[in-house]
ZAMARGU-4260 file (C-alpha; in steps of 0.2 Angstrom, whole numbers, plus 5000, padded with zeros to 4 digits):
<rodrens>
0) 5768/5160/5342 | 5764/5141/5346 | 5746/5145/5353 | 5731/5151/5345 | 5721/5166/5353
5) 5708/5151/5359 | 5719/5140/5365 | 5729/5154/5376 | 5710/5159/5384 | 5709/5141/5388
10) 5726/5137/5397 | 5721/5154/5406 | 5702/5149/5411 | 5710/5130/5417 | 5723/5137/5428
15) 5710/5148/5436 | 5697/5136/5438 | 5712/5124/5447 | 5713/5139/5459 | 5695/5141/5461
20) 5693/5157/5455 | 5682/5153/5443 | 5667/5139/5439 | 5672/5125/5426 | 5659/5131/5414
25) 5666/5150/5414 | 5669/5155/5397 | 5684/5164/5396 | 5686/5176/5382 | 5690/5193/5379
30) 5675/5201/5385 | 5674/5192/5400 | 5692/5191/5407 | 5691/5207/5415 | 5678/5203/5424
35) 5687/5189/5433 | 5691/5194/5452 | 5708/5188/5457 | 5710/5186/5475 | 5725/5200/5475
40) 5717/5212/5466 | 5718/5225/5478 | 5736/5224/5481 | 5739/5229/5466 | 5741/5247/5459
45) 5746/5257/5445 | 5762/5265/5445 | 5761/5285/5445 | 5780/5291/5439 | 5776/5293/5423
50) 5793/5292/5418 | 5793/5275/5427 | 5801/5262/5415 | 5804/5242/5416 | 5822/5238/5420
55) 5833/5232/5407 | 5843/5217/5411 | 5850/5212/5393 | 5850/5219/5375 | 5837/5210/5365
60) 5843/5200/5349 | 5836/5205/5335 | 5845/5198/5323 | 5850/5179/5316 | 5831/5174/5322
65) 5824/5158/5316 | 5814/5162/5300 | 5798/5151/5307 | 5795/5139/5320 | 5785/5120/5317
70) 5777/5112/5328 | 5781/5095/5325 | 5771/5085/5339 | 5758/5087/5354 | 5759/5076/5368
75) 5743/5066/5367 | 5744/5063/5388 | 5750/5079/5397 | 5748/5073/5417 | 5761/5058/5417
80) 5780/5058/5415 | 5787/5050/5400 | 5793/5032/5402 | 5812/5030/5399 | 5817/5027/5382
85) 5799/5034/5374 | 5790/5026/5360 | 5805/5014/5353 | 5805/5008/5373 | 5786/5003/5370
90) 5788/4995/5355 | 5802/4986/5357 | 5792/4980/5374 | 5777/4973/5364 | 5790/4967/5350
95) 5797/4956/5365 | 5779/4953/5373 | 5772/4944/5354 | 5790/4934/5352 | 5788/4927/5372
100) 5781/4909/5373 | 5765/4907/5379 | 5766/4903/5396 | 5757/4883/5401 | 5743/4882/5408
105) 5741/4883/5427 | 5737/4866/5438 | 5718/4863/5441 | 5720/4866/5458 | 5728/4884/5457
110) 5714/4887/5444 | 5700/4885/5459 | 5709/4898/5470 | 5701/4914/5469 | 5710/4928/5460
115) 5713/4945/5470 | 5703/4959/5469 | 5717/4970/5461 | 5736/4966/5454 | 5748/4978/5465
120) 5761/4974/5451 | 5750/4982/5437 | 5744/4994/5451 | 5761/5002/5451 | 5762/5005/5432
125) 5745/5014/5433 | 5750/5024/5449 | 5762/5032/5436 | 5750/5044/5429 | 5748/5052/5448
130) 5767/5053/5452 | 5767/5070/5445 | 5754/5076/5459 | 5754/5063/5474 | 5768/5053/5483
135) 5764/5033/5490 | 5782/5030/5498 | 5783/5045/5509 | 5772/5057/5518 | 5776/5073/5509
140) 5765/5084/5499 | 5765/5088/5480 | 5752/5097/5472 | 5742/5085/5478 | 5744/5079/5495
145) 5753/5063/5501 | 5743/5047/5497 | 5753/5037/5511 | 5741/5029/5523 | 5725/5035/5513
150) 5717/5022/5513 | 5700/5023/5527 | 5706/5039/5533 | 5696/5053/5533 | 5694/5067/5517
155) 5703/5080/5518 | 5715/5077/5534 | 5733/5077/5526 | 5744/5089/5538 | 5752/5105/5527
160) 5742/5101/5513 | 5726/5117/5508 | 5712/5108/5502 | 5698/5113/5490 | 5683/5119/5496
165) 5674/5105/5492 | 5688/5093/5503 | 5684/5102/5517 | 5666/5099/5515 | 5671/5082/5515
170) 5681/5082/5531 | 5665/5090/5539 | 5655/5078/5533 | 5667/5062/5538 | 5669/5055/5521
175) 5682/5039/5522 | 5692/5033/5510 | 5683/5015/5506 | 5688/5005/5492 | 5671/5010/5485
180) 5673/5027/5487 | 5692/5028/5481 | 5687/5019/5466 | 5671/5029/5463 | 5684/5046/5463
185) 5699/5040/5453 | 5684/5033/5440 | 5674/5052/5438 | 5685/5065/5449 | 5672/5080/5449
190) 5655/5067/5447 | 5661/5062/5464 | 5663/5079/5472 | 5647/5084/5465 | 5637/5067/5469
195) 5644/5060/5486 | 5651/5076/5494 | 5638/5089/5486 | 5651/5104/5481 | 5645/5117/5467
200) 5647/5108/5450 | 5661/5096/5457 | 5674/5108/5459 | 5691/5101/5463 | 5709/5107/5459
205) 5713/5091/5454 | 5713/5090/5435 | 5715/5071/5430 | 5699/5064/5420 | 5699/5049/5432
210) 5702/5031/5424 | 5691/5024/5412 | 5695/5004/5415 | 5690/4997/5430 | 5703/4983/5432
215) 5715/4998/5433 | 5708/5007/5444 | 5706/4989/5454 | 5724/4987/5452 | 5729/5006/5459
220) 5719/5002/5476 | 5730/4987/5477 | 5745/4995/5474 | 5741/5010/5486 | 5736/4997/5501
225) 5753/4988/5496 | 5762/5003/5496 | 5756/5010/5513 | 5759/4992/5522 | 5741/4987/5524
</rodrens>
């Protein structure tokens, strides 16, 4: 057993609350759980054979089992795929980043040029942490639906793809996608749903935190725009 009795109530009320069945200040515990009303409830039913039994696919091995098993890790970011190569990959990039020359120093006259609102480059490093959710090169679904062309379309409009409650509040209400308002969402997900569109406590299935940094989240606009031609 890997998980505490807590921590099993918790992954239970998360992936509840991703399917709006319950609030995000629920307290799941055992005195409430059977309270919760799933939206197939009633096509459930207890079976009345009482001679009914499970069906057996297998023997069960009960014997040569590892005496105990240790946890030896936890993933300390659970929403993003895993670079290539892991922690030596990362160290051996900053190893080579510190050993680099440093670069000279641009012409006075590049200097005066303006710098752009957001790197595409570094906005494509960052989108890493949606790819498990949203495509950028192609219009399909994930769990989250296709981010191709998002941006100044309306909330809520990708075809095939069932919106939260709260999304289709914001298709009724018109919401665009506006730098300012993409920004203002990747930064506080549920702030925004609450705030701009108005939905009970900010509900919305999707469970990223949102970006704390603002040139990254300057950089994933750019990237996006880049992505979808614009």
């Amino acid at each position: 057993q890997t998980l505490t009795d807590d921590e099993v109530y918790a992954l239970t009320a998360f992936l509840l609350n991703m399917n709006d069945v319950i609030d995000s200040d629920f307290v799941l515990d055992a005195s409430t759980i059977g309270k919760v009303e799933m939206p197939n409830g009633d096509k459930f039913f207890e079976d009345p054979r009482p001679d009914a039994q499970p069906v057996k696919v297998a023997d069960l091995c009960m014997k040569d089992c590892k005496p105990e098993v240790k946890v030896i890790g936890r993933a300390k970011i659970i929403d993003v795929t895993p670079d290539k190569g892991g922690a030596k990959a990362k160290a051996a990039a900053k190893a080579a980043e510190a050993s680099a020359p440093a670069a000279e120093a641009a012409p006075a006259a590049a200097q005066v040029a303006a710098a752009p609102a957001g790197d595409p480059e570094a906005g494509k490093k960052v989108f890493r942490k949606c790819m498990a959710c949203h495509n950028i090169d192609k219009a399909k679904n994930k769990i989250g639906p296709s981010l191709q062309g998002v941006m100044g379309r309306t909330a809520g409009t990708v075809d095939g793809f069932k919106y939260s409650n709260a999304f289709q509040a914001a298709k009724d209400q018109g919401l665009k996608w506006t730098d300012d308002n993409l920004a203002a969402f990747v930064a506080k997900p549920k702030d925004f749903v609450k705030d701009k569109i108005g939905a009970d406590k900010g509900r919305t299935r999707m469970a990223f935190a949102g970006l704390r940094k603002e040139k990254e989240i300057e950089d994933l606009i750019a990237y996006i725009k880049e992505a979808s031609g614009e």
